[in-house]
C-alpha positions in Angstrom: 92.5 133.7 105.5 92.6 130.5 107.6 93.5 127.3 106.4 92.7 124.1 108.0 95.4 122.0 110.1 96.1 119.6 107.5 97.1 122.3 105.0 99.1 124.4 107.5 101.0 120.8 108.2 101.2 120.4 104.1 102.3 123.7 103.5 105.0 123.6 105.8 106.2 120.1 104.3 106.2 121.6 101.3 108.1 124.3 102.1 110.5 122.2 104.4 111.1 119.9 100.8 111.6 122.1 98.4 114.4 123.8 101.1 116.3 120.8 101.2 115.9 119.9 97.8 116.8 123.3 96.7 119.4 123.5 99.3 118.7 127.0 100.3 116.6 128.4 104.0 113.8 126.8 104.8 110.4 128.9 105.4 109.4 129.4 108.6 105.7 128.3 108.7 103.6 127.7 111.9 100.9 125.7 112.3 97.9 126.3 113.9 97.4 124.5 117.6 95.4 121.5 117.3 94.8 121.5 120.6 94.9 123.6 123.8 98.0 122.9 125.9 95.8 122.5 129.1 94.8 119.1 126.8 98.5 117.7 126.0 99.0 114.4 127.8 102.0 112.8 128.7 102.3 109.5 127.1 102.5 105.9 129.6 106.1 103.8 129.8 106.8 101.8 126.9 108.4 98.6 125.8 111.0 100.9 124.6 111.9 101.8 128.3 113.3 98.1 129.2 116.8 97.6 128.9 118.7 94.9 128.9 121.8 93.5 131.0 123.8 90.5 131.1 123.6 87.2 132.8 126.9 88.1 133.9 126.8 91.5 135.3 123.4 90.4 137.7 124.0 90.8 141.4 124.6 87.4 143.3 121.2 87.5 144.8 119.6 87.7 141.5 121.3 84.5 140.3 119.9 82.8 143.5 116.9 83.7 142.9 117.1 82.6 139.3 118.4 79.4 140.6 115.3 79.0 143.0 112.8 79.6 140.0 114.5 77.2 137.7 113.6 74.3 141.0 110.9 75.8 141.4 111.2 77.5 145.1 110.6 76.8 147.7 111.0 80.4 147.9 111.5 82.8 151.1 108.5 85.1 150.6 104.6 84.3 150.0 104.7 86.8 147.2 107.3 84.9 145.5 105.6 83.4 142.2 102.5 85.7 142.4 101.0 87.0 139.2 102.7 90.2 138.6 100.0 92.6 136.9 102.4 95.3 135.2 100.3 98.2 136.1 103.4 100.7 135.4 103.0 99.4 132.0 106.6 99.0 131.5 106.5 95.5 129.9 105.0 94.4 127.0 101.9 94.2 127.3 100.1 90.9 127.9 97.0 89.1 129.6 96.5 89.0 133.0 98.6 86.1 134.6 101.6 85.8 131.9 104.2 87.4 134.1 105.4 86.2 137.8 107.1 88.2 140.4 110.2 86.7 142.8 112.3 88.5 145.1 116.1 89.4 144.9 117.4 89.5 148.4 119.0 92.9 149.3 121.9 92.9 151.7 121.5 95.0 154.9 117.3 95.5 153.7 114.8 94.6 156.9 112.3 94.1 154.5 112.2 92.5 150.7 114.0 95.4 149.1 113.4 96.8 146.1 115.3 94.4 144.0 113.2 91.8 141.8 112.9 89.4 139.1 110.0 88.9 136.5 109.1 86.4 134.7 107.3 85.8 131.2 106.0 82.7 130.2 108.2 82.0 127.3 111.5 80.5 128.4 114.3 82.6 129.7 112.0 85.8 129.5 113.5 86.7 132.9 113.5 91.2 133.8 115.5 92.2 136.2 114.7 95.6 138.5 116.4 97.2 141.2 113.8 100.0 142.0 110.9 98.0 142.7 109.3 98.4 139.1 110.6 101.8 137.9 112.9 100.3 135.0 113.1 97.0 133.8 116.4 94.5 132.4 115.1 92.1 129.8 118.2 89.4 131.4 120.4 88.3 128.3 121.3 84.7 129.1 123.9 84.9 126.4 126.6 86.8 127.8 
């Protein structure tokens, strides 16, 4: 006979409770797929995925640049201070315009580097990354 989902998933609680409870094997019981495997999606970056790191253990160049941002520039790129759209969806999600990107200057780099600092519009909502966006540092001015 074939059950639906919900009471394969039920059974197998069931059976996975009154295990524990009895303290003896539990059941094996499988559910039936809800879904073909060709139709599993991997699930985006989330809020979850930003660290944190310390004031303190920043490079150098990131303290300038926090530095410049706190004067408000004049900073050494024209990208500097431009709306930062969190497409890798990494950040907590917010409207358009809310965060700001600056450069951290990366010694021996012909270019900008990879390095950068983000800003959120609350006060010291400052994310630091040093793969150009791959993983973020939520800076903890505390320590």
């Amino acid at each position: 006979m074939n059950f639906p989902p919900q009471i394969t998933r039920i059974g197998a609680v069931a059976a996975l409770s009154a295990a524990l409870l009895a303290g003896g094997p539990a059941v094996a019981a499988q559910a039936a797929p809800s879904a073909p495997a060709s139709a599993v999606t991997l699930s985006a970056p989330s809020v979850l995925d930003v660290g944190e790191i310390c004031h303190s253990e920043l490079p150098t160049e990131a303290h300038d640049t926090l530095d410049l941002i706190e004067e408000g520039g004049p900073y050494p790129y024209p990208q500097d201070g431009t709306v930062f759209e969190n497409r890798e969806g990494i950040l907590p999600d917010q409207s358009e315009g809310y965060y700001h990107e600056y450069t951290v200057e990366t010694p021996g780099s012909d270019d900008r580097g990879a390095r950068r600092i983000v800003t959120g519009d609350k006060e010291q909502e400052d994310y630091y990354t040093a793969d150009h966006y791959e993983s973020f540092d939520l800076v903890d001015h505390s320590c």
